[in-house]
C-alpha positions in Angstrom: 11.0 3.0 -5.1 12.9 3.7 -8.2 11.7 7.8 -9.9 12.8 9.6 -12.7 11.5 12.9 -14.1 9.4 12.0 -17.2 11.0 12.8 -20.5 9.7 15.9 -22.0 6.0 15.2 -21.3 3.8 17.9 -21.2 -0.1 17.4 -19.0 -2.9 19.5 -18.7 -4.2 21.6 -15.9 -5.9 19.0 -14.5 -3.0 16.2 -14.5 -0.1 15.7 -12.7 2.7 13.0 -12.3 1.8 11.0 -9.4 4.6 8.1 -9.7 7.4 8.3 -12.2 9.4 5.2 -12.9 12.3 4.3 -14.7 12.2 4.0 -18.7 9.4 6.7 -19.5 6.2 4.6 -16.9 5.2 6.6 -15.5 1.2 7.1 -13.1 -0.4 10.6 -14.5 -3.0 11.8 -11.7 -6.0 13.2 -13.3 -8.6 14.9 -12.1 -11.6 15.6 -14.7 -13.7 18.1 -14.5 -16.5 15.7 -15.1 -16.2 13.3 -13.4 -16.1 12.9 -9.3 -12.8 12.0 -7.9 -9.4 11.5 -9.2 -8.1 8.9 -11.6 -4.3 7.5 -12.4 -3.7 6.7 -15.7 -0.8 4.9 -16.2 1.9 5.2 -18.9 4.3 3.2 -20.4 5.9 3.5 -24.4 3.9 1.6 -26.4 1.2 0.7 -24.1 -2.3 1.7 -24.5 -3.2 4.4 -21.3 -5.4 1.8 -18.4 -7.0 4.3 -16.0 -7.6 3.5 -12.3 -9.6 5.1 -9.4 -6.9 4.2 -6.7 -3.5 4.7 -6.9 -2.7 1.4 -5.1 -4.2 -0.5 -8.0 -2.1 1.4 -10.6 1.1 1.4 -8.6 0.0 -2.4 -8.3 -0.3 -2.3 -12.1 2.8 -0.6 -12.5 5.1 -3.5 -10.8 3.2 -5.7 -12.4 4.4 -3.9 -15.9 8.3 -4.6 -14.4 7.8 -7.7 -13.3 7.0 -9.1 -16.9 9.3 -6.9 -18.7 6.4 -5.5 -20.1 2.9 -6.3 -21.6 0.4 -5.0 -24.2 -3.3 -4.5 -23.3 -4.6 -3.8 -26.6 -6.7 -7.0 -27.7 -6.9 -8.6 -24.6 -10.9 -7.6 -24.5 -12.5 -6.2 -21.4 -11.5 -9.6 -19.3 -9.0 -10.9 -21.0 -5.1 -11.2 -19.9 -1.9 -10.3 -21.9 0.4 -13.7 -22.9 2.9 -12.0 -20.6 1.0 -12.3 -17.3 -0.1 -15.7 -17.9 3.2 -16.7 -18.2 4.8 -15.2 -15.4 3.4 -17.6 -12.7 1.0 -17.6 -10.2 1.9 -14.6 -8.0 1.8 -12.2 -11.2 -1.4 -13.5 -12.6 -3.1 -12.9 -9.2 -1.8 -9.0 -9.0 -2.4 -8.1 -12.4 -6.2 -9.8 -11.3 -6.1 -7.9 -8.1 -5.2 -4.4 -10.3 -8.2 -4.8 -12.1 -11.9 -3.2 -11.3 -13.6 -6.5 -11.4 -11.5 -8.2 -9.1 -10.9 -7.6 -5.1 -8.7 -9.7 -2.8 -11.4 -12.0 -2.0 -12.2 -12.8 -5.8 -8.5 -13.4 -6.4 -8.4 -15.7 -3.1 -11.8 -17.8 -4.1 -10.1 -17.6 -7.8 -7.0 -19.9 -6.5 -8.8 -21.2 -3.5 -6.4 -19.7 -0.7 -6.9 -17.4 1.9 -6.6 -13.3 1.2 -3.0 -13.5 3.3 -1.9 -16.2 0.5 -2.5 -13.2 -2.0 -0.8 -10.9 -0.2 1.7 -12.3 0.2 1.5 -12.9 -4.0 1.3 -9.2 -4.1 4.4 -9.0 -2.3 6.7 -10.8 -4.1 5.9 -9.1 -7.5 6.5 -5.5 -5.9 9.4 -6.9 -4.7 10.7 -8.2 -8.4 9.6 -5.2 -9.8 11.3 -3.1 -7.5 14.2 -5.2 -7.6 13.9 -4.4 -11.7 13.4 -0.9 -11.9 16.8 -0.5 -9.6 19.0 -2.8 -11.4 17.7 -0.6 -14.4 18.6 2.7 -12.3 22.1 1.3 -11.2 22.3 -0.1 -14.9 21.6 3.7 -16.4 24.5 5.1 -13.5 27.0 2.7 -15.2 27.0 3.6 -18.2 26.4 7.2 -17.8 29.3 8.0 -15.6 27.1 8.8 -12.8 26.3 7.7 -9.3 23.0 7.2 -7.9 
């Protein structure tokens, strides 16, 4: 996967960068002091901060951010989904689902009536867009810098 070093960003005691991505996303591990566990928060320019308690599901969140180029939260509601997704296709809709705390593979499958491999296999092909994204971005960034990756 595509990592830069965050821009500048300054975290508290109890954060750390867990995943940083190309163009300032970046996954912030937190750990509060009261709460149990650890939570990754992920982070983007103009995107409102979504929280998760896996890092799978906001890594999954993260390519799901790439693979639309993008997408604003904020007035979406607490089940609602950004234009973006919905307009991506099928295999998108069903990570960005799968990413989110009400949702597990089986409610995604029963949600399009497939099997949980059909999904995965969903799943796959938007982390491999977004990957595919974030390195044309990197190779992109090389060019016109001067510099080699």
């Amino acid at each position: 996967m595509s990592r830069t070093e965050p821009d500048e960003a300054t975290y508290r005691d109890d954060e750390s960068i867990h995943r940083a991505y190309v163009l300032d996303v970046r996954i912030v591990e937190t750990k509060p002091p009261d709460a149990d566990g650890v939570r990754y928060r992920f982070e983007a320019p103009n995107h409102t901060g979504v929280s998760f308690g896996d890092a799978e599901y906001a890594e999954l969140y993260a390519d799901v951010y790439f693979d639309v180029n993008g997408f604003q939260e904020a007035g979406t509601g607490n089940r609602g989904v950004p234009p973006e997704v919905i307009q991506a296709g099928r295999d998108t809709l069903a990570a960005y689902f799968l990413a989110q705390p009400y949702a597990d593979r089986s409610w995604v499958a029963s949600f399009y009536g497939k099997k949980p491999h059909r999904i995965e296999r969903y799943v796959s092909a938007v982390r491999e867009r977004a990957a595919e994204i974030r390195d044309g971005v990197d190779t992109e960034t090389a060019t016109r810098d001067g510099s080699d990756i």
